[in-house]
VEXFIZA-641669 format. One record per residue: x, y, z of N, C-alpha, C in turn; residue in one letter. Coordinates in steps of 0.1 Angstrom, whole numbers, plus 5000, padded with zeros to 4 digits. Last residue first. Layout:
REM residues N
{n_c1->X, n_c2->Y, n_c3->Z, ca_c1->X, ca_c2->Y, ca_c3->Z, c_c1->X, c_c2->Y, c_c3->Z, code->A};
...
This chain:
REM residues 166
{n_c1->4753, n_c2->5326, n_c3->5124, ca_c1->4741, ca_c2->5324, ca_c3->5127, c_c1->4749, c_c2->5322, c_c3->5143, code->X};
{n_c1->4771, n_c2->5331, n_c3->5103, ca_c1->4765, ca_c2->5342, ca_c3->5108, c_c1->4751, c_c2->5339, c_c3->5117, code->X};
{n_c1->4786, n_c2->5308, n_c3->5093, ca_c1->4792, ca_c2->5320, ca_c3->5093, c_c1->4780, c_c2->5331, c_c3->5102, code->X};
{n_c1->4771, n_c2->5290, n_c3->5087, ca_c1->4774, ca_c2->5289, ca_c3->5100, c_c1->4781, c_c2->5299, c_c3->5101, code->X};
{n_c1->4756, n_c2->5276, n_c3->5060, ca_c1->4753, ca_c2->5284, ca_c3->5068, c_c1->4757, c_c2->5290, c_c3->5075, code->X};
{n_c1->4773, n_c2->5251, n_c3->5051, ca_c1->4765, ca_c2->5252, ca_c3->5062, c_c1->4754, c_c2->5265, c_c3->5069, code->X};
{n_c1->4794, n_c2->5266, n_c3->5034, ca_c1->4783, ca_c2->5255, ca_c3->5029, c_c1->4772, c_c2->5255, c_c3->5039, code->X};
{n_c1->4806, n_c2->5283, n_c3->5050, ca_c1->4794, ca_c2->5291, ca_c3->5039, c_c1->4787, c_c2->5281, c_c3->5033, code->X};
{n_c1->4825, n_c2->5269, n_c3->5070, ca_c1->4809, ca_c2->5278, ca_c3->5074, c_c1->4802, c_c2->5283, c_c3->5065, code->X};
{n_c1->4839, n_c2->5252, n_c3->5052, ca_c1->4822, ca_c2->5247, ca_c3->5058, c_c1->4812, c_c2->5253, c_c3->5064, code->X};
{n_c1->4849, n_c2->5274, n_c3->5037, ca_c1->4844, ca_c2->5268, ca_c3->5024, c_c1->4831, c_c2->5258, c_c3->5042, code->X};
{n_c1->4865, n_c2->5282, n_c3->5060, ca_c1->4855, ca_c2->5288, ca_c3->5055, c_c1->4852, c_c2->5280, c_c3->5046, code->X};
{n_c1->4879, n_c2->5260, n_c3->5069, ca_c1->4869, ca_c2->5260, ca_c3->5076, c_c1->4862, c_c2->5271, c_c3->5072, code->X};
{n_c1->4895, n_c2->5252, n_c3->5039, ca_c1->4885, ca_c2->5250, ca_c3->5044, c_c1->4876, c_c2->5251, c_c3->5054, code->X};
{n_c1->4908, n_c2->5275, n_c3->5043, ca_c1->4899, ca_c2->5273, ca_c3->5033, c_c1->4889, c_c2->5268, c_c3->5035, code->X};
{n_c1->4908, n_c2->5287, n_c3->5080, ca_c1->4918, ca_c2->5281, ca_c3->5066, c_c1->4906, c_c2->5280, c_c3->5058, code->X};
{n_c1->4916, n_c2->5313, n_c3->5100, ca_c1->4907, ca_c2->5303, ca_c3->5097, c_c1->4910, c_c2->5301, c_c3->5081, code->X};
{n_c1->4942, n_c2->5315, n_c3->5125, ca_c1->4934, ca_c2->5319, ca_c3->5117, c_c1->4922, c_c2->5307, c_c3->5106, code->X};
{n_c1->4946, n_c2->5326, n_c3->5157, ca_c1->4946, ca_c2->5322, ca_c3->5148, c_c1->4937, c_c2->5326, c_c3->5136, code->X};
{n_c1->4968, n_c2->5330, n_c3->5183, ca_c1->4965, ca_c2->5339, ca_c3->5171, c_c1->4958, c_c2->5327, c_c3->5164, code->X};
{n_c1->4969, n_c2->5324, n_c3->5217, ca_c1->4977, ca_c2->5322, ca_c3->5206, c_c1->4965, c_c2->5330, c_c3->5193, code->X};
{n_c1->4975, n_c2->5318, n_c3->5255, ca_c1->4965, ca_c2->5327, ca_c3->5242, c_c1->4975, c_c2->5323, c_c3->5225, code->X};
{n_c1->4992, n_c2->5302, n_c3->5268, ca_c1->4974, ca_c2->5306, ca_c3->5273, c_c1->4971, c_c2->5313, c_c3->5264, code->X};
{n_c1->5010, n_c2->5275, n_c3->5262, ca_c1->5005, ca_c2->5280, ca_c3->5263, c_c1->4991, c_c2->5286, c_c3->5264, code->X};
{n_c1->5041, n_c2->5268, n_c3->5286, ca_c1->5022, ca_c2->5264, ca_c3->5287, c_c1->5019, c_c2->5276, c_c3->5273, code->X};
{n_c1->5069, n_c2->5251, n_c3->5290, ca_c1->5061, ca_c2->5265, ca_c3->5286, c_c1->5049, c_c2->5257, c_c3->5280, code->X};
{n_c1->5083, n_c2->5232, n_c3->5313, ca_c1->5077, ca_c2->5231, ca_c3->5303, c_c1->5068, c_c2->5245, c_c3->5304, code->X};
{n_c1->5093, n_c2->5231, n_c3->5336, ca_c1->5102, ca_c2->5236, ca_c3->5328, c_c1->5089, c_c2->5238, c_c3->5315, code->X};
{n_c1->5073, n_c2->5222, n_c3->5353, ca_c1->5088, ca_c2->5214, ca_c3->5351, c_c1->5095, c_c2->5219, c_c3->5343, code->X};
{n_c1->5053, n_c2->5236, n_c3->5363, ca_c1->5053, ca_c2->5228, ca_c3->5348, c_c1->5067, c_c2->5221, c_c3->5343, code->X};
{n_c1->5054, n_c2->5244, n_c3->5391, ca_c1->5046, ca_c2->5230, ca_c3->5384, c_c1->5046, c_c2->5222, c_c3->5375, code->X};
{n_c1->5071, n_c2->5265, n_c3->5385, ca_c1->5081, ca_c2->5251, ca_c3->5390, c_c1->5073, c_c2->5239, c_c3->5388, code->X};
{n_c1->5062, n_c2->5275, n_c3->5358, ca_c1->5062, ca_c2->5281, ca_c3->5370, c_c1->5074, c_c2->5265, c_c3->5374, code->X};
{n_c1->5048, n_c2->5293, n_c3->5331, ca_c1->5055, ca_c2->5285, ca_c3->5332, c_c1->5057, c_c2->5288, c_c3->5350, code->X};
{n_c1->5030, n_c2->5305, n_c3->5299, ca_c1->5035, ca_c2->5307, ca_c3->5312, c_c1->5040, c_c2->5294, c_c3->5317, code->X};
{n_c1->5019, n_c2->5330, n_c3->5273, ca_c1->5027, ca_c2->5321, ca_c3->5276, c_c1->5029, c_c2->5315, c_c3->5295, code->X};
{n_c1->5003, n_c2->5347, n_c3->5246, ca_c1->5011, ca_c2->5347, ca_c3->5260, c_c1->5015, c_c2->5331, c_c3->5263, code->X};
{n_c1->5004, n_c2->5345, n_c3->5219, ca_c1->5005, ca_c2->5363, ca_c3->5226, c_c1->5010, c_c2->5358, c_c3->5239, code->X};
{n_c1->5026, n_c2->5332, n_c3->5190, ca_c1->5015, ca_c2->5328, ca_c3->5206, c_c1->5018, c_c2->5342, c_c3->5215, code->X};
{n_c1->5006, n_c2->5334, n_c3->5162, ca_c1->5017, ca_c2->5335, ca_c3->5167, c_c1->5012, c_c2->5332, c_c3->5183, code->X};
{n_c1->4990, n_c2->5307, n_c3->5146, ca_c1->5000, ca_c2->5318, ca_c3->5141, c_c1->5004, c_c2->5319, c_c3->5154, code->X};
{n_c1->4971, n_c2->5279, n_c3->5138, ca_c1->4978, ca_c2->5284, ca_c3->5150, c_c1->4984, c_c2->5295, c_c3->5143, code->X};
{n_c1->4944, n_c2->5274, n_c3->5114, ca_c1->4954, ca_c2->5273, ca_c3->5117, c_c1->4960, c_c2->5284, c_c3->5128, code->X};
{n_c1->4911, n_c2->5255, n_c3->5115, ca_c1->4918, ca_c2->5269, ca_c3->5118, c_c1->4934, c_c2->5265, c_c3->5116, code->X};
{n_c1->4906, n_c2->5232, n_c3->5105, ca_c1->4896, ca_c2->5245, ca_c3->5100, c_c1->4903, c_c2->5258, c_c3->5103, code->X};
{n_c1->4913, n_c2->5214, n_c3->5104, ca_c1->4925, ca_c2->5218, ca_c3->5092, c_c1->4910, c_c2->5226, c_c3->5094, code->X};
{n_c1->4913, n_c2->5193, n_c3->5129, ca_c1->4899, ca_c2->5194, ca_c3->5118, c_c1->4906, c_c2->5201, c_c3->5105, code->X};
{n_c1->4931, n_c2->5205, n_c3->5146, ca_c1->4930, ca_c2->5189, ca_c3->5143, c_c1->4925, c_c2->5189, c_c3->5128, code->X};
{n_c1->4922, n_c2->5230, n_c3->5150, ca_c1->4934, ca_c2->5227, ca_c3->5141, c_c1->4933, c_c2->5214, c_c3->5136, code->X};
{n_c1->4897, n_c2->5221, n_c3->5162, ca_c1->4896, ca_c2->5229, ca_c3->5149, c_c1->4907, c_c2->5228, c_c3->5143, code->X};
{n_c1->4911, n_c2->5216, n_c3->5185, ca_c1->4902, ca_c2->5207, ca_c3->5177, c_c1->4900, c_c2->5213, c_c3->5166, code->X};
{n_c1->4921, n_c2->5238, n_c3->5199, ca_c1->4927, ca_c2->5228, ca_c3->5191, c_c1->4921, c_c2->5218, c_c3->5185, code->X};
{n_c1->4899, n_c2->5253, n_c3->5211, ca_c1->4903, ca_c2->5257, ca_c3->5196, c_c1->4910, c_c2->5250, c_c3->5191, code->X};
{n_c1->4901, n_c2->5253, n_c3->5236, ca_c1->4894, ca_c2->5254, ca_c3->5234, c_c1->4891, c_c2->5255, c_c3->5218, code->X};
{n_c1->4931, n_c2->5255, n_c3->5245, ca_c1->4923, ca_c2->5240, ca_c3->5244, c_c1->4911, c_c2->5242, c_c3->5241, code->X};
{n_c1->4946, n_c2->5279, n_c3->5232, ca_c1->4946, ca_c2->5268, ca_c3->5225, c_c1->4931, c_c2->5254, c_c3->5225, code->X};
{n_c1->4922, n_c2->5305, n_c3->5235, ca_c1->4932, ca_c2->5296, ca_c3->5242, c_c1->4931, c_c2->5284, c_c3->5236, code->X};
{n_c1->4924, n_c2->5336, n_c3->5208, ca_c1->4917, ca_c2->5321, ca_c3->5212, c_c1->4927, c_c2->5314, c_c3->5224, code->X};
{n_c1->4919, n_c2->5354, n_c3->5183, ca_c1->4933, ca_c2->5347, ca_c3->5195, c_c1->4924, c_c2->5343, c_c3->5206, code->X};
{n_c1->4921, n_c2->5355, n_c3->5151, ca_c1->4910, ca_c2->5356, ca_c3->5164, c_c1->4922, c_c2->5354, c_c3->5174, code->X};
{n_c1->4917, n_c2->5367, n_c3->5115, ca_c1->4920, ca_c2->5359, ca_c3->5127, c_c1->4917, c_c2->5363, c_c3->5142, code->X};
{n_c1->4892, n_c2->5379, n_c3->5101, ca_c1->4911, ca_c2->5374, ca_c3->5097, c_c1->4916, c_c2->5367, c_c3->5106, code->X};
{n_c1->4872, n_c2->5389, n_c3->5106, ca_c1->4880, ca_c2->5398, ca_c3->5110, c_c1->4897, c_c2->5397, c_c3->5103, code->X};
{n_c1->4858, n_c2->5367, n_c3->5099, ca_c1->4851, ca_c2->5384, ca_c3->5098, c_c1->4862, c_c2->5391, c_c3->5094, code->X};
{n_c1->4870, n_c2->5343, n_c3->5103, ca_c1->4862, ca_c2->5342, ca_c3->5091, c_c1->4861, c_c2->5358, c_c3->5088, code->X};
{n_c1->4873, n_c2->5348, n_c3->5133, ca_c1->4888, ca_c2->5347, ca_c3->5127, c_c1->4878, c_c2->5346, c_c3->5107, code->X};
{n_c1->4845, n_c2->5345, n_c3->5143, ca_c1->4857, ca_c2->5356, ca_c3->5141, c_c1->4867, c_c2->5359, c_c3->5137, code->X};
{n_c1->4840, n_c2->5318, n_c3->5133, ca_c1->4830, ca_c2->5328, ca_c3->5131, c_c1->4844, c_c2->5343, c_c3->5129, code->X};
{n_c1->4857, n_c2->5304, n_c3->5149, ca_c1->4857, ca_c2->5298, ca_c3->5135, c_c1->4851, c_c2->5316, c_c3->5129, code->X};
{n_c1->4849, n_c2->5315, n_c3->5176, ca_c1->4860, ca_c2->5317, ca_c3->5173, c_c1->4866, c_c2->5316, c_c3->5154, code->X};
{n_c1->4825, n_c2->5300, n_c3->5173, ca_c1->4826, ca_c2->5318, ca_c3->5176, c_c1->4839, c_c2->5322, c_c3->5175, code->X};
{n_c1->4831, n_c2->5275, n_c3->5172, ca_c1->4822, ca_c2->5282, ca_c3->5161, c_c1->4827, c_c2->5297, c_c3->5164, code->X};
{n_c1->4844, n_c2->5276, n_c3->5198, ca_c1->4853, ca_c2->5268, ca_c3->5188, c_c1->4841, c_c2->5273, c_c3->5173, code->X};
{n_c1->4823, n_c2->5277, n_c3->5217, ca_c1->4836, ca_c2->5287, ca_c3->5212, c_c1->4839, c_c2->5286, c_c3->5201, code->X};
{n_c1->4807, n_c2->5255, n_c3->5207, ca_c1->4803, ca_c2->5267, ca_c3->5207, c_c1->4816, c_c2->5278, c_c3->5204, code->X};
{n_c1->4816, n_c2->5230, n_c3->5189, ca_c1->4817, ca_c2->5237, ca_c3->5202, c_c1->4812, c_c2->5251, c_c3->5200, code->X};
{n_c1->4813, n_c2->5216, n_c3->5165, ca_c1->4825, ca_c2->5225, ca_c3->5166, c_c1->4828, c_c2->5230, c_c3->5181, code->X};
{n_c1->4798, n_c2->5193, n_c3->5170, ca_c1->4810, ca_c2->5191, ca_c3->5173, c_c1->4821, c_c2->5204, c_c3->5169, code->X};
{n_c1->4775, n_c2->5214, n_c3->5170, ca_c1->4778, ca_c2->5205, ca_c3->5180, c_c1->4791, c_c2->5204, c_c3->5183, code->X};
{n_c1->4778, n_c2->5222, n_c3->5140, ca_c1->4778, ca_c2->5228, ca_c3->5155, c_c1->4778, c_c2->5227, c_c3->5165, code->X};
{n_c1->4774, n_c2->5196, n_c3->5131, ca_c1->4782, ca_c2->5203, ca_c3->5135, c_c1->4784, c_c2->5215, c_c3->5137, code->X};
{n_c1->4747, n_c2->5189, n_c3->5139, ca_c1->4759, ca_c2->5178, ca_c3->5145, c_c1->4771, c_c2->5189, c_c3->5140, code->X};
{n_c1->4733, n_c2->5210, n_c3->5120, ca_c1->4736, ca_c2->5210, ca_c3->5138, c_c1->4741, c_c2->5205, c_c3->5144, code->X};
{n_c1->4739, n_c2->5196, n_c3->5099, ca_c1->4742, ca_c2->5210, ca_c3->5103, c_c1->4740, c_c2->5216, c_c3->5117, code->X};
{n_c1->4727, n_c2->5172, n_c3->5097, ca_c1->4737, ca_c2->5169, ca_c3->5097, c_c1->4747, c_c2->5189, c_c3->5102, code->X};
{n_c1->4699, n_c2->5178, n_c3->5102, ca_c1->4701, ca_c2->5172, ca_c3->5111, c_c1->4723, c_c2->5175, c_c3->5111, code->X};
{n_c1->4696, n_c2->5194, n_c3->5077, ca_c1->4696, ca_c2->5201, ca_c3->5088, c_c1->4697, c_c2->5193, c_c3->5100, code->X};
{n_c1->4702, n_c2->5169, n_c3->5058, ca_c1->4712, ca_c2->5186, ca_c3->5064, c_c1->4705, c_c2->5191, c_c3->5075, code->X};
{n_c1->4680, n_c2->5158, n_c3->5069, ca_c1->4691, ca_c2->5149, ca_c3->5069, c_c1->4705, c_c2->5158, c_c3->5071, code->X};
{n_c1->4657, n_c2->5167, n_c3->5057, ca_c1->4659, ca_c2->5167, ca_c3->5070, c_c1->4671, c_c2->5164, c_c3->5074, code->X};
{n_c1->4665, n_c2->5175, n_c3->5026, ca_c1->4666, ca_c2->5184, ca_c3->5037, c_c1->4668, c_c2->5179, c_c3->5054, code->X};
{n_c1->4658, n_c2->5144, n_c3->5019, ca_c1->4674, ca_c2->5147, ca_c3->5020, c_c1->4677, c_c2->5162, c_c3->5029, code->X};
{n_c1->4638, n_c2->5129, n_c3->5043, ca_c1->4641, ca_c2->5136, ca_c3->5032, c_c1->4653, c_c2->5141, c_c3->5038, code->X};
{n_c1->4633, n_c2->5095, n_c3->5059, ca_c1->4639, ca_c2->5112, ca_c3->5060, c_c1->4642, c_c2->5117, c_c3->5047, code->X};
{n_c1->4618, n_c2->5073, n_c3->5043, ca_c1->4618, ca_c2->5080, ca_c3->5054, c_c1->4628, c_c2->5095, c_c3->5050, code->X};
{n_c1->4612, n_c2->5068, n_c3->5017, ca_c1->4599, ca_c2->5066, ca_c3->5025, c_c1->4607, c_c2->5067, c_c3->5042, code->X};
{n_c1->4631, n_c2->5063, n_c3->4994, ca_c1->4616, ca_c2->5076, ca_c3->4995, c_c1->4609, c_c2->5073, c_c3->5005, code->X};
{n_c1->4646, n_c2->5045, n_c3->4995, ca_c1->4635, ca_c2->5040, ca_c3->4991, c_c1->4625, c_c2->5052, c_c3->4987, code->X};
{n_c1->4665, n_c2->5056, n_c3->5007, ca_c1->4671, ca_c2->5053, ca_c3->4995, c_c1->4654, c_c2->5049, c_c3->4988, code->X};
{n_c1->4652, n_c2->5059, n_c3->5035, ca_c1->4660, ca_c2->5069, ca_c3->5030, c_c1->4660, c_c2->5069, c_c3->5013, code->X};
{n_c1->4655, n_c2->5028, n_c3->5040, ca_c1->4639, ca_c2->5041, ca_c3->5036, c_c1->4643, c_c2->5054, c_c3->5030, code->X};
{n_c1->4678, n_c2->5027, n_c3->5045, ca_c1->4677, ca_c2->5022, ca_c3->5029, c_c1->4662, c_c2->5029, c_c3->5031, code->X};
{n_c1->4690, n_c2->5041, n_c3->5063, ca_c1->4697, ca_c2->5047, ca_c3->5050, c_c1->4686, c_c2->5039, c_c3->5038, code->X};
{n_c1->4673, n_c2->5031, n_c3->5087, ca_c1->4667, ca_c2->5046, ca_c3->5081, c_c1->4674, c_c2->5049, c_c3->5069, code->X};
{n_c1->4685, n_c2->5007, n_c3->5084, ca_c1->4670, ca_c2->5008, ca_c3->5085, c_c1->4662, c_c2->5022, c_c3->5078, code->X};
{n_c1->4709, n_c2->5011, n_c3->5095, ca_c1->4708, ca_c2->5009, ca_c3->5080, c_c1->4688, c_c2->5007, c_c3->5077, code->X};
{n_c1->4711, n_c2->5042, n_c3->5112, ca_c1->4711, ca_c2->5031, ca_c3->5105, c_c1->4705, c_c2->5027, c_c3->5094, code->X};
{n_c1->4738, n_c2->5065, n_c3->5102, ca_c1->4723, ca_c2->5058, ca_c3->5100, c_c1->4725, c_c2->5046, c_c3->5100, code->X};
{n_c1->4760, n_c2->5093, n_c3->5098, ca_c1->4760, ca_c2->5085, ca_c3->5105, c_c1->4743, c_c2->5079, c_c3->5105, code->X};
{n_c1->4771, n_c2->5111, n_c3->5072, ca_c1->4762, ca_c2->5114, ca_c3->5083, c_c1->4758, c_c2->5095, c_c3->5089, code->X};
{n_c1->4791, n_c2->5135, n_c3->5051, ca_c1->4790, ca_c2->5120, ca_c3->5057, c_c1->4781, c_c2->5120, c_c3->5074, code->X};
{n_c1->4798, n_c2->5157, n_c3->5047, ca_c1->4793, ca_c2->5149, ca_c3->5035, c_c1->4788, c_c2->5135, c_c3->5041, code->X};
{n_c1->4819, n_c2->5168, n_c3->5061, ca_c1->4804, ca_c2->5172, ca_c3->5063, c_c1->4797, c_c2->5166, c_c3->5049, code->X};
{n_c1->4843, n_c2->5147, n_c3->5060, ca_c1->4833, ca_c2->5148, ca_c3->5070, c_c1->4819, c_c2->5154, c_c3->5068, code->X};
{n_c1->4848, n_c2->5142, n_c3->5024, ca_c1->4847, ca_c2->5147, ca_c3->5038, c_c1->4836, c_c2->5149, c_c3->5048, code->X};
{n_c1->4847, n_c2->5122, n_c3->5007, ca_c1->4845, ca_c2->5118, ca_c3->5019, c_c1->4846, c_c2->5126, c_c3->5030, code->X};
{n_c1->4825, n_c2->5116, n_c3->4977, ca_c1->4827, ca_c2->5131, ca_c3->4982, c_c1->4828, c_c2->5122, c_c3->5000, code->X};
{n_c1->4831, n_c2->5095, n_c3->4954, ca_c1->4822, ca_c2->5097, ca_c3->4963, c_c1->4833, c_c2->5109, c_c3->4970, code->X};
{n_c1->4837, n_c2->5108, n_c3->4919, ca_c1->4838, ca_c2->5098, ca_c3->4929, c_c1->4832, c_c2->5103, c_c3->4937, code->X};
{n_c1->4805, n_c2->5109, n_c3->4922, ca_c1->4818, ca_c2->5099, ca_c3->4919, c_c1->4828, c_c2->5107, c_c3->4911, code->X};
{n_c1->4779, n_c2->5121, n_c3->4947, ca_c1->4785, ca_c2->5121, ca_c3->4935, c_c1->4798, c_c2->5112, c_c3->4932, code->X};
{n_c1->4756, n_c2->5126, n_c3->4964, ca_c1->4763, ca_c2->5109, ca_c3->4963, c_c1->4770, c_c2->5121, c_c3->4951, code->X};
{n_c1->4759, n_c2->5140, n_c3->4998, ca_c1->4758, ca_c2->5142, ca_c3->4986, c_c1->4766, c_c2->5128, c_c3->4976, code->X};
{n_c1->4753, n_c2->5124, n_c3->5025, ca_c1->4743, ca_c2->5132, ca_c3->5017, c_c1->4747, c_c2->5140, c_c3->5007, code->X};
{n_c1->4760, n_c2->5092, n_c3->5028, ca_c1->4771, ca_c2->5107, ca_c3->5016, c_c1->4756, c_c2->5109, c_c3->5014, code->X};
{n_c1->4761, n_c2->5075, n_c3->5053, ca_c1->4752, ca_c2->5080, ca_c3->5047, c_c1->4761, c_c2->5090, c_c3->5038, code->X};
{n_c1->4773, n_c2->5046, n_c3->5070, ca_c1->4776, ca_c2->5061, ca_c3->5063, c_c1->4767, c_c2->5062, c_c3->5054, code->X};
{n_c1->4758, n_c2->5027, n_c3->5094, ca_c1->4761, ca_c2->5026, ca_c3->5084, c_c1->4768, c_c2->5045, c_c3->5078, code->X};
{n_c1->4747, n_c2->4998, n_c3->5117, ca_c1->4753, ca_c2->5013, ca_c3->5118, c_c1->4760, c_c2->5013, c_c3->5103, code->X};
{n_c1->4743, n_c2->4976, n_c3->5134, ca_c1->4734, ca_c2->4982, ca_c3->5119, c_c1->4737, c_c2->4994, c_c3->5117, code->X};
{n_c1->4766, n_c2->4972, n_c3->5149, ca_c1->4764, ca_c2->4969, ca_c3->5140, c_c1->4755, c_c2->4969, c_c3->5129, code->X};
{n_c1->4756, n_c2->4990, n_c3->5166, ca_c1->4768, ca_c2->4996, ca_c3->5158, c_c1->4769, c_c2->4986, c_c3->5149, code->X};
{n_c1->4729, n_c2->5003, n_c3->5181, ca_c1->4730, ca_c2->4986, ca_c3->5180, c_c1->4744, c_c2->4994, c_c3->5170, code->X};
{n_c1->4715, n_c2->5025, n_c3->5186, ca_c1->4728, ca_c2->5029, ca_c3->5191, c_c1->4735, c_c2->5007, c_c3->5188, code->X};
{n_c1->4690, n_c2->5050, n_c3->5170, ca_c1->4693, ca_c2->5038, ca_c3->5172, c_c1->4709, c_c2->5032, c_c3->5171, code->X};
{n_c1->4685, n_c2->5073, n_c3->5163, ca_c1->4692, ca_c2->5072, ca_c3->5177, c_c1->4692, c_c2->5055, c_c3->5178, code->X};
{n_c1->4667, n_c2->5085, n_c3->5140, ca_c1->4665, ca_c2->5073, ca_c3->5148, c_c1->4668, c_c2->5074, c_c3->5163, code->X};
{n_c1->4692, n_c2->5096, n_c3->5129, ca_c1->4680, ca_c2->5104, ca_c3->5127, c_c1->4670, c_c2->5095, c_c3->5136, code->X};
{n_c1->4719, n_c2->5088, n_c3->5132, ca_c1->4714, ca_c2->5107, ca_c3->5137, c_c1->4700, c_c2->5103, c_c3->5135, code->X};
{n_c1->4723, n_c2->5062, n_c3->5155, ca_c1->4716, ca_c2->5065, ca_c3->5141, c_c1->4715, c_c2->5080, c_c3->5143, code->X};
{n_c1->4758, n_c2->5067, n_c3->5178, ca_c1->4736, ca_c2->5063, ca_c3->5171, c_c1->4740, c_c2->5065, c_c3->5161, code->X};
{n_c1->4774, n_c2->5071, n_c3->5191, ca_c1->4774, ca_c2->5058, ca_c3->5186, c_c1->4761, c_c2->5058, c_c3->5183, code->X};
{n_c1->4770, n_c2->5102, n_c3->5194, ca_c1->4769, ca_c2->5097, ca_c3->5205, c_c1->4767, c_c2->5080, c_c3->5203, code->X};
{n_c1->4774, n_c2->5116, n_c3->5171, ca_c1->4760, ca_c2->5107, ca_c3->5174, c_c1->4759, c_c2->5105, c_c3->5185, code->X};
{n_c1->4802, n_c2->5121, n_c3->5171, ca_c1->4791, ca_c2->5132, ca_c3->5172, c_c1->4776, c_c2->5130, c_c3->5174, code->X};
{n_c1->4810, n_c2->5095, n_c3->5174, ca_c1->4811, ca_c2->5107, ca_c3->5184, c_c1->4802, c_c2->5119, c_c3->5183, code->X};
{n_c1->4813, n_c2->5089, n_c3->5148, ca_c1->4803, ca_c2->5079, ca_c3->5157, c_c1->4801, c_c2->5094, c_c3->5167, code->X};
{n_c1->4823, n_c2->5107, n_c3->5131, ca_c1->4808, ca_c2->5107, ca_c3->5130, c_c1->4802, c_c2->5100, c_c3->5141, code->X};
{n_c1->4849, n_c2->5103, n_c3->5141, ca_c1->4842, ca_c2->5115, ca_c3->5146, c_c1->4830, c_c2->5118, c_c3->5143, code->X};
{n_c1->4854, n_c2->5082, n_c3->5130, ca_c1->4858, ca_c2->5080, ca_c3->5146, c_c1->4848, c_c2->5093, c_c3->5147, code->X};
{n_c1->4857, n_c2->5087, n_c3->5106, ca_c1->4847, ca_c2->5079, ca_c3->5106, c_c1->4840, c_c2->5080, c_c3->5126, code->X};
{n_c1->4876, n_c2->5107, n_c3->5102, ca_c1->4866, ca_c2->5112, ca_c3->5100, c_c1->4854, c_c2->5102, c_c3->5109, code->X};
{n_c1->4897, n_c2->5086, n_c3->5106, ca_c1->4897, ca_c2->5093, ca_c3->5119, c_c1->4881, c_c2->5103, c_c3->5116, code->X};
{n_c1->4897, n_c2->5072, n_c3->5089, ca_c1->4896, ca_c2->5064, ca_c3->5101, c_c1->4891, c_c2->5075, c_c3->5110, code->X};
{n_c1->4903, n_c2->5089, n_c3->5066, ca_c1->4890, ca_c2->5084, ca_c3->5064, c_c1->4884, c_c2->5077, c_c3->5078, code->X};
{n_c1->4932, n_c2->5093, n_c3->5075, ca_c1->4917, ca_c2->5103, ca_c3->5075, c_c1->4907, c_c2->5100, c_c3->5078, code->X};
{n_c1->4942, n_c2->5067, n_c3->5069, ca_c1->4940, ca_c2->5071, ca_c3->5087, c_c1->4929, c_c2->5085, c_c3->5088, code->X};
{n_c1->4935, n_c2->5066, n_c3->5041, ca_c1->4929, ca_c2->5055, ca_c3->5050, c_c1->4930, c_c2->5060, c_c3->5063, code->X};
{n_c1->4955, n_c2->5084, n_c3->5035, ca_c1->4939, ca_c2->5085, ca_c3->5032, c_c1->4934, c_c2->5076, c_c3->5038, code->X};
{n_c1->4976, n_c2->5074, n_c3->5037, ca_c1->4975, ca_c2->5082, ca_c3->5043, c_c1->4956, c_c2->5085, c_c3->5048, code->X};
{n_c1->4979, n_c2->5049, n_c3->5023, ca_c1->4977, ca_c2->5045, ca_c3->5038, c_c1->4975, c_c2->5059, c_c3->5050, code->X};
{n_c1->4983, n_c2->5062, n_c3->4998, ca_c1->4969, ca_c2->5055, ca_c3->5001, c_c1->4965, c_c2->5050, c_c3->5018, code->X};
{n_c1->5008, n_c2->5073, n_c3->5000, ca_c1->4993, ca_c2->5084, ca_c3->5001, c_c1->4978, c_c2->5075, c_c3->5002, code->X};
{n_c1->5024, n_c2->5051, n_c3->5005, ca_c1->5016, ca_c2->5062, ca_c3->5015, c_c1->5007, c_c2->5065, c_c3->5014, code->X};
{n_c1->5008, n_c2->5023, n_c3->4992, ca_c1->5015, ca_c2->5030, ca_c3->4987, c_c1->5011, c_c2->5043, c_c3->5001, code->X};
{n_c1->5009, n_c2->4988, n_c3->5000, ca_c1->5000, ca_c2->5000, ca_c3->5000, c_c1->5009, c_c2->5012, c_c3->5000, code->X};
């Protein structure tokens, strides 16, 4: 297996890790939490298939094939279920911060509340405004505020989503 393909496999691992999570291990639209009828939903199907996260919405397989059949959730309910899971998993700060660094350029934020968004490639770290250290941290520099800014893609998901201004 060639890197770039064993790269795209630990993405795809780690996207997948973060739909269970945002369900709380359910169906989004059911809540039905059995993981073995647990399935990916691509509310947009195109091909090749589209894998980023906000394309991919966690069902069971009960609700993906009514789904597929016309006889349960329409594809709106499905965004607007899938558009609130993240808002969810951005966190509140972590949107208001996505939100300000989008308006302004960038924000300065405390890392733990905002390093998940780096994780995600929505924000990126710039400079660090403060810092601290004492005899608790063994030497080791903490830090408490840092600069960031918001990357392509975490604007290209707050204007797909709406989430820029709400």
């Amino acid at each position: 297996m060639s890197a770039m393909n064993r790269g795209l496999k630990e993405i795809m691992a780690r996207t997948d890790e973060l739909l269970l999570i945002e369900t709380d291990g359910g169906c989004a639209y059911c809540g039905h939490k059995d993981s073995r009828a647990l399935t990916i939903h691509h509310l947009t199907q195109s091909s090749p298939k589209n894998e980023d996260y906000d394309n991919k919405l966690i069902l069971c397989h009960n609700c993906h094939h009514q789904y597929h059949a016309g006889k349960g959730a329409t594809a709106d309910e499905l965004n607007n279920i899938k558009r609130r899971l993240i808002a969810k998993t951005l966190t509140r700060p972590g949107l208001n911060a996505m939100k300000q660094a989008y308006r302004k350029g960038a924000v300065v934020a405390m890392p733990f509340l905002v390093n998940h968004l780096v994780e995600f490639g929505y924000l990126a770290q710039g400079e660090v405004v403060s810092q601290w250290s004492d005899d608790n941290t063994q030497g080791e520099v903490i830090t408490i505020d840092a600069t960031y800014s918001i990357t392509v893609d975490g604007k290209a998901l707050l204007e797909k989503w709406g989430l820029k201004n709400s």
